[in-house]
C-alpha positions, 0 to 999 in steps of 0.5 A: 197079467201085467201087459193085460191091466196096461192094455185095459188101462189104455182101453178105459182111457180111451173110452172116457176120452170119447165120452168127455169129447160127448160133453165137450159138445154139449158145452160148446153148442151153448157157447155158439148159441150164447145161451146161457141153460141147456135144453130139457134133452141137451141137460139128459144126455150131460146127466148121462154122460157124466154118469158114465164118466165117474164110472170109468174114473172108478174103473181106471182107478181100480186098474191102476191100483192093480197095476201098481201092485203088480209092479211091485210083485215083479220087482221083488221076484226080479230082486230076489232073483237077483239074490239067488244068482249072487248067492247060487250062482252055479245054481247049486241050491245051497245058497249062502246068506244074502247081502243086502244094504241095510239088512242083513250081514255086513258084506265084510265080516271077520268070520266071513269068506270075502276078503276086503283086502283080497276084492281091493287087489282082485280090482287093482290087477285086474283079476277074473273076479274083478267085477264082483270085487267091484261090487262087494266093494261098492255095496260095503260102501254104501252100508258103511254110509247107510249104517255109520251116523257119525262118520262121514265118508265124503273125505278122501273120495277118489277111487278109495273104499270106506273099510269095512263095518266091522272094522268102522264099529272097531273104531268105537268098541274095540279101539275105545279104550286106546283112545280115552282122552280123545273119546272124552272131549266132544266128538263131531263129523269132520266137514268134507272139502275143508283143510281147516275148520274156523269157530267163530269166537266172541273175543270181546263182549257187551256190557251193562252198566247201571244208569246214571239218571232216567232218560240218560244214555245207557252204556254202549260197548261194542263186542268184538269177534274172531275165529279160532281155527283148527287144522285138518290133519292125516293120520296115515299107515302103510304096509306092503304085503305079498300078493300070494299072502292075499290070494292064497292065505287061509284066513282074511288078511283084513281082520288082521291088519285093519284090526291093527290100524284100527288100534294104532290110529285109536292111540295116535289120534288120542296123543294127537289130543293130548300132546300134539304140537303144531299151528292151529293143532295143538294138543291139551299139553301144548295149548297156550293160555291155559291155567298152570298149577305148579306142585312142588313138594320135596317128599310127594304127599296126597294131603297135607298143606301143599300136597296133590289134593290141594293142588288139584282143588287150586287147577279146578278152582281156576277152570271155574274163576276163569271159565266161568263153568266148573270142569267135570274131567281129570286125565292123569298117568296110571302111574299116578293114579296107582300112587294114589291107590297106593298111599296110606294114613298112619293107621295103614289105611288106604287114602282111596276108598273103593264103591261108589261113595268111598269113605267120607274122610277119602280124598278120592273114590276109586271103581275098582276096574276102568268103565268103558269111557275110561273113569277110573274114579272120582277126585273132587267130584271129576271123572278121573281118566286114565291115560298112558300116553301122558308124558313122563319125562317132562321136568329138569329131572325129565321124570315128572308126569303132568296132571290135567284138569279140563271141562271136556265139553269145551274142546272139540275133536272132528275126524273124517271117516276111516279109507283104505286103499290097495296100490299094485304099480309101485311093487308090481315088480316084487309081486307085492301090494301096497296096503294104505290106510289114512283118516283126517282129523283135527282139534282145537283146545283154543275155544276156552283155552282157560278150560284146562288147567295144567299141574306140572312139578316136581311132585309128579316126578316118579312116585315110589311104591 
C-alpha cells in the first residue's frame, strides 16, 4: 500500500507540475506583449486551470496524509518485531516482558534474570553474548539518563555504565537514612567537565547613609566580590570477584554487591559533609568561621543556668545575629539525643514530651520514631537529626561529642552520578574480575560559614543513663 500511495503521489505531482507550466504560459504572453489585463479567452483558460490546480492540492494533501499514516504503521509493526525477536528469540511463543526506555520495567531488576554485573564481564571478555550485553548495557544507560532528574550522568563518561535504575533509586530510598545530614543541606547535580565549583560571593556590600542636606552627595561605597570554591572529590570502591561467582551464581551479584556500595557511598559522602578535612572541602565540623559555643558544666544538666538547653538557645541566637536569618536544623549523636529522652524532673517525669506539641513545660518535643528525613524531634522550634557519625571523641577526655546547629539551606552538596565498572586484564591470570565503583562530589559550608553554630564542651562528654 505504501509504494502505491508514493507512486501516485509522483503521478499528482506530475500532473500539477503540467498544469502550472499551462499558467506559466498565460502569464508569460502578457509579459511579452507588455499588456497589462488578459483576453476574455486567455482569463477562461486561467480560471480553468487554477481550478484544477487547487484540486490537485486537495489530492496530494490527501495522499500525503496517507502516506504518513502508513509510515507510521510500518514503524511500529517493524518496532514490535523487534520487540518479539528480543523477547522470543527462538521464537517459542513464550515471550517475556519487554524492555523499553522509558516504558515498561527497568532493563536491570533485583528480581530480574539479567545481570548487570555478569553483561559488564560478558563485554570486557568477550563472550558469545557479547552483543546483547552490550545493548542491555546501553538501553540501561540510556533509561537511567531518561528516568533520573537529579543525577547527571556526563561525569565519568569513557566506557563506564550508569548503574542500574535500581540501584540509582537506592541511593534516595534505601540508602537515605544512612546519609541524613547530607540529605538535609541542599542537594544539586554535580556540572559535568569541572574539578572544582567557584560560587560567586559578595565579600563586601553597599551602603546607605542618610544624607546631609538636599542636593548633597549621597553615600557611595563600593561592594567588593570573591568566590568561594568547593572541590570536586571521588568516592571510590572496589572489589575483586571470581568470574565463575559471576557466570555461574544462582542469584545476581549486582543486588548484592551494588546494594552495598550503595549503603556505604550513602555513609561516606554523609562524613564527607560532616566531618571532612581538606582545601576547599571541608565538612561542617571542619569549616573555619563558624560561631562556636562551649558548654561546660561539671555534672551535664538539660535546664538550669548554664545548661544544654541554654546553651543551644546561645549557638541559635548566633546563627541568626550573624547570618541575619534564623537556622531551621539541629544534628547531634543519638547518643545525646537518648539522654535527653532519658532526663527527668524531680517528679521523675520525662524532659522530652512525645506528639506533635509535647508539654508546654518540654524543652523539647520528641516523634517517637525517625520520619524518613531523619527528624527525630524538635528543640526550640529546629528539626533535630540524628546522625551516628558525629564524632565522639573530640575534647581533652577524647569522649565529648559535638552538637551542630545550622540553616541548612545555606550549604551545598553536588554529586555526580553513580559508575560502575568491570576490568578483566589485571586479574586475568586468576580468573578473576576487577568490580569498581566511583561517584564525584563536592561541599562547601563556606557560602555562610556563620550559618553553623558549633557546641563543643565538656557537657557533651559521655552522658550517664
Amino acid at each position: 500500500m505504501l509504494t502505491f500511495l508514493r507512486e501516485r503521489e509522483t503521478a499528482l505531482q506530475e500532473e500539477r507540475d503540467g498544469l502550472q507550466s499551462e499558467l506559466d504560459t498565460i502569464t508569460t504572453a502578457m509579459e511579452s506583449e507588455s499588456r497589462s489585463k488578459p483576453t476574455d479567452e486567455e482569463f477562461t483558460r486561467f480560471q480553468d486551470i487554477s481550478g484544477k490546480i487547487d484540486g490537485k492540492d486537495a489530492e496530494l494533501a490527501e495522499v500525503r496524509e496517507n502516506i504518513k499514516t502508513a509510515e507510521e504503521r510500518e514503524a511500529r509493526a517493524a518496532k514490535e518485531a523487534e520487540v518479539r525477536k528480543e523477547t522470543d528469540p527462538q521464537g517459542t511463543g513464550e515471550q517475556r516482558a519487554a524492555t523499553r526506555v522509558g516504558a515498561g520495567p527497568s532493563v536491570y531488576r533485583k528480581d530480574g534474570q539479567d545481570s548487570y554485573f555478569r553483561d559488564l564481564v560478558s563485554v570486557n571478555l568477550n563472550r558469545p553474548n557479547a552483543r546483547s550485553a552490550m545493548e542491555r548495557l546501553q538501553r540501561n544507560q540510556q533509561q537511567v539518563e531518561s528516568e533520573t532528574r537529579a543525577l547527571s550522568t556526563t561525569d565519568g563518561a569513557g566506557g563506564d555504565f550508569a548503574p542500574p535504575l535500581w540501584m540509582v533509586n537506592d541511593y534516595v530510598a534505601l540508602a537515605r537514612t544512612a546519609r541524613p545530614t547530607a540529605d538535609r543541606v541542599r542537594n544539586e547535580t554535580l556540572p559535568s567537565g569541572t574539578d572544582q565549583i567557584n560560587v560567586p560571593k559578595i565579600l563586601t556590600g553597599t551602603a546607605v547613609a542618610e544624607q546631609a542636606t538636599q542636593n548633597t552627595g549621597v553615600q557611595n561605597t563600593d561592594a567588593t566580590t570573591g568566590a568561594v570554591a568547593a572541590n570536586v572529590t571521588t568516592l571510590a570502591g572496589q572489589q575483586v570477584v571470581a568470574v565463575q561467582l559471576i557466570e555461574q551464581s544462582p542469584i545476581n551479584m549486582d543486588t548484592i554487591l551494588l546494594q552495598d556500595l550503595a549503603f556505604d557511598y550513602a555513609a561516606k559522602v554523609d562524613l564527607f559533609v560532616l566531618n571532612n578535612s581538606g582545601t576547599n572541602k571541608n565538612g561542617l565540623l571542619q569549616q573555619s568561621g563558624t560561631n562556636a559555643v562551649t558548654y561546660t558544666q561539671a555534672t551535664p544538666a538539660v535546664g538550669g543556668a548554664g545548661g544544654f538547653y541554654a546553651n543551644i538557645a546561645n549557638g541559635v541566637q548566633l546563627v541568626t545575629t550573624n547570618r541575619f536569618a534564623p537556622p531551621d536544623t539541629i544534628v547531634m549523636h543519638p547518643r545525646r539525643w537518648a539522654w535527653l529522652l532519658a532526663a527527668s524532673d524531680t517528679a521523675n517525669r520525662p524532659l522530652v514530651a512525645y506528639g506533635p506539641r509535647g508539654d508546654l513545660n518540654s524543652p523539647a518535643v520528641a516523634n517517637g520514631v525517625a520520619a524518613v528525613n531523619g527528624v527525630v524531634g524538635n528543640i526550640q522550634g529546629l528539626d533535630v537529626i540524628v546522625d551516628p557519625q558525629i564524632p565522639t571523641n573530640l575534647g581533652a577526655g577524647t569522649n565529648q561529642d559535638p552538637v551542630i546547629i545550622m540553616r541548612a539551606s545555606d550549604h551545598i552538596l553536588w554529586e555526580g552520578a553513580p559508575n560502575a565498572e568491570a576490568f578483566r586484564e589485571t586479574k586475568a591470570d586468576q580468573l578473576s574480575v576487577l568490580l569498581r565503583f566511583y561517584r564525584y562530589a563536592a561541599f562547601t559550608a563556606n557560602r555562610y560559614a556563620k550559618s553553623t553554630t558549633v557546641v563543643n564542651g565538656t557537657g557533651l562528654v559521655t552522658p550517664t543513663f
